[in-house]
N, C-alpha and C positions, 0 to 999 in steps of 0.2 A: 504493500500500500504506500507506504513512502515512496518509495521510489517511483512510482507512477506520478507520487504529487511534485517531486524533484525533476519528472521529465518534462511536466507542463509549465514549468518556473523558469520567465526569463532570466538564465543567469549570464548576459553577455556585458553587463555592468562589469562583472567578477572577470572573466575572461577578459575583458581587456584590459585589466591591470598585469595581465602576464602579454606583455607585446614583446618582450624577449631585450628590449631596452638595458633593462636590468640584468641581465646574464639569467639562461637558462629557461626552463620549463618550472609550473610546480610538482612539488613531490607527490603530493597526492592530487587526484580529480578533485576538482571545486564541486565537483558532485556529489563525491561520495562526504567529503566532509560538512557540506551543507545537509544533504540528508543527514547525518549523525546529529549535527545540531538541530534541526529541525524535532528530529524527532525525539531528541533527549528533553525538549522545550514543551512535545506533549503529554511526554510520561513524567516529568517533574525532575528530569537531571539535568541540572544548569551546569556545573561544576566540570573543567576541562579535565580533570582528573578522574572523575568518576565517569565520563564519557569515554577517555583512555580504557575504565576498568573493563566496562559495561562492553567493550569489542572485543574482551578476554572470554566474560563472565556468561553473559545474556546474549542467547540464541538470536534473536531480532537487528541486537544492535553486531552482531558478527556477522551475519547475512547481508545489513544494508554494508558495511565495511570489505564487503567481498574476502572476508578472513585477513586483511591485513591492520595494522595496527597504528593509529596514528598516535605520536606522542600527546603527552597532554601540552606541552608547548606549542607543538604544531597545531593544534586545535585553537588555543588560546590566543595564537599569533596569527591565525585564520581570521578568527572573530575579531580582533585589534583591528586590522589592515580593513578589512571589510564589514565596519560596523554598519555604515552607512546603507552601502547595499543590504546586509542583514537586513536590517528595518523595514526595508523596502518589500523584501522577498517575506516576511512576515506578513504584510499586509497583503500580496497576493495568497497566502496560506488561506490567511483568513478570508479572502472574499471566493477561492475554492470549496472552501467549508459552509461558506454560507450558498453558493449555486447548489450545495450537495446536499442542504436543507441541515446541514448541522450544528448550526448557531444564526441566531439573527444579530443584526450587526446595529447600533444606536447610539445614542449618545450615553454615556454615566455620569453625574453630577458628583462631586466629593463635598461634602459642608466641613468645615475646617473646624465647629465649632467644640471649647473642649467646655466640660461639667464636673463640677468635681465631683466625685463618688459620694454616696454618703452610705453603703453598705456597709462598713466596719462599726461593732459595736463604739462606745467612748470609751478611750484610754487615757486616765489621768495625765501621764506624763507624755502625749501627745500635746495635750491643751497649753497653748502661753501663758 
């Protein structure tokens, strides 16, 4: 399933920061590490390290990985380089998921306001 969603995602943002200017190729496909973030982002793994583990550990993320293994550097210096695009390809995630009828998309509002608590019994030497 990832991977289906990583074939539909413009990634030629990414791809043109490797015009070979800078010496060489990357070491891994901007695919395959894109999917690994992507999909460590729907299962709840943010963490370059535990993305690293999770291509060791966990069936799904070894299969999107093709069985190789990116450092957690390489991941983390992935995501540096291309936060911007990241952002981008996120919001194509999500407008995917919503054609796919799996989330609707709107605004959320935050109120900033705080209140203080007043659940705790009174503690004397709380009081001034």
């Amino acid at each position: 399933m990832p991977t289906a969603v990583v074939e539909t995602l413009d990634l030629s943002e990414i791809y043109a920061s490797y015009d070979g200017s800078r010496g060489g190729r990357p070491w891994f496909d901007p695919r395959l590490l894109v999917g690994l973030l992507v999909s460590g982002y729907c299962v709840g793994v943010r963490s370059s390290r535990k993305i690293e583990k999770a291509t060791y550990e966990s069936v799904p993320f070894r299969v999107l990985a093709a069985n190789q293994h990116p450092d957690h550097a390489t991941v983390a210096e992935f995501r540096r380089r291309h936060l911007e695009a990241l952002s981008r390809l996120f919001v194509q995630v999500l407008r995917l998921c919503e054609k796919a009828g799996l989330v609707r998309l709107g605004h959320v509002a935050l109120d900033g306001t705080k209140m203080r608590g007043i659940c705790l019994p009174p503690f004397p030497w709380l009081e001034a």
